[in-house]
C-alpha angles and dihedrals in degrees: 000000000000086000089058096050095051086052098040087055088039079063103043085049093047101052084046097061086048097051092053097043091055096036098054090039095055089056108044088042108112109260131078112234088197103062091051085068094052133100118224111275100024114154137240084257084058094048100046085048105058079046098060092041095055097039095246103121085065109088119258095273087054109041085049096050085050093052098043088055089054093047091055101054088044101262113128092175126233126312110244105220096029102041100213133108105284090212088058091047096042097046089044089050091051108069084063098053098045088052095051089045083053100049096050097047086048092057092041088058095047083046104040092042092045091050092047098045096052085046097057105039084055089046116181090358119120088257093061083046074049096054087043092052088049099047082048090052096042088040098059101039105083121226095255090051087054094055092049081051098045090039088056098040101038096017104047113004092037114025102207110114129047112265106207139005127046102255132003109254093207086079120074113265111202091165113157089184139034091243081085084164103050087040092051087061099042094052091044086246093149089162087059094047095047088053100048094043084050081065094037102053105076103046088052104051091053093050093045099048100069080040095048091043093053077044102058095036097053088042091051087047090052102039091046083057090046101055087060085065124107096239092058087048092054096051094051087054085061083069095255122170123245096252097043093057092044091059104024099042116015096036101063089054093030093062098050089090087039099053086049086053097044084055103055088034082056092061094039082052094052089055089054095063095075080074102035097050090044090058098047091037086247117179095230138107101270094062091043085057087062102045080044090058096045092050091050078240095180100183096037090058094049091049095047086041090051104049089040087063081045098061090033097058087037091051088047088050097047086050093055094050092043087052099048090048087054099044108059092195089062100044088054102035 
């Protein structure tokens, strides 16, 4: 009990130091959010007036301790250059974004564990050099450098995937929710779902491959470690096959570091997709952070910046319990 409340104030302390940082940074930051609003010839009347309306003509202390009440009792305020309630356009751009972060870390794991397995199991043969050659190439190219390759390659050279957008509107969207992909499913719309993973495909990919390379490198470390174990050396007296005590012994004690890594590299990932869905047009909150920061949208920023500390410390939390189910020594010490 004392161990959760530690980490529930290590959040709260957290998401406060965020929320500061970003707040006083915004702020001080060159560029006036209140003359983009404004027409040409608007008067000093009009000007004080925005001001007041938005809370900037109190100082910095004042205008922080205004928008933390409101925060905590839900309210985000209202975004500058779109007019709506930033809460209600953040929380309706997530759910893309979540299902394209998924997506990509789905396919980093299929990818990384592959990779390290099949290492592993062809130690110290050309295939496992292979494997190394392959993690450095997919490790130093970065994510954004990955979607202009894969945009030349399946977008222009080879038209296969969609190239922009996150569904195409020609098809009939009877989405109830913003999870399109997860509801298409539900509701047996493969068309749907071909189509949004045709848009999906791309972006994901480039965000997945550096993820899938750190992946495979720390699981073949640790499943190199694991098949000196006793336990490994007792299987293959039974008679097992490699492979099977690869993947039926070392792997379920192999993947515990890996499982801790996976989780700080998602929110690192999420992170990645302001670039990505810029890139490939996608509908989702990374891309509204950039248009936010173009248009000096103070309270859109706050709000993005906000929910983005929120998954990350959740993520990290999720990480920790799920940890602590796996590894016995740590849920009864």
């Amino acid at each position: 009990m004392n161990a959760a409340l530690v980490r529930l104030l290590t959040t709260l302390i957290t998401l406060f130091g965020v929320a500061v940082i970003v707040f006083v940074v915004i702020r001080i930051a060159p560029g006036d959010p209140i003359a983009m609003m404004l027409p040409p010839g608007a008067t000093d009347a009009d000007i004080a007036r925005l001001e007041a309306l938005y809370g900037l003509d109190k100082s910095i202390p004042e205008q922080f301790l205004l928008w933390l009440g409101n925060v905590v009792q839900g309210d985000f305020g209202t975004s500058i250059s779109l007019r709506q309630d930033v809460a209600k356009i953040v929380l309706s751009r997530l759910p893309a974004t979540l299902e394209l972060s998924l997506l990509a870390l789905v396919i980093a794991v299929l990818i990384g564990g592959s990779a390290a397995i099949f290492a592993a199991r062809f130690r110290d043969t050309p295939a496992e050099a292979t494997i190394d050659v392959a993690d450095g190439i997919a490790l130093s190219i970065p994510d954004f450098l990955w979607g202009l390759t894969f945009i030349l390659l399946f977008g222009v050279a080879f038209p296969i995937f969609e190239i922009s957008g996150r569904v195409s509107p020609r098809l009939d969207l009877p989405f109830v929710t913003n999870f399109y992909l997860l509801e298409a499913i539900v509701r047996l719309r493969f068309d749907l779902v071909l189509d949004l993973l045709s848009h999906m495909a791309m972006p994901a990919l480039a965000l997945a491959l550096p993820l899938a390379a750190v992946i495979a490198q720390l699981l073949k470390t640790s499943l190199k470690e694991a098949m000196t174990q006793d336990y490994v050396m007792l299987a293959r007296t039974r008679g097992f096959g490699q492979t099977r005590v690869i993947v039926r012994e070392a792997l379920k004690n192999a993947a515990l570091p890996t499982l801790t890594l996976i989780g700080v590299q998602f929110t690192f990932l999420i992170g990645g997709t302001v670039i990505i869905e810029r890139l490939f047009s996608y509908e989702g909150l990374g891309n509204l952070a950039i248009d936010a920061v173009i248009n000096r949208d103070l309270p859109l920023i706050q709000g993005i910046v906000i929910l983005f500390a929120v998954l990350f410390v959740a993520i990290n939390l999720g990480v920790d319990l799920l940890y602590a189910v796996l590894n016995p020594r740590l849920r009864h010490g």
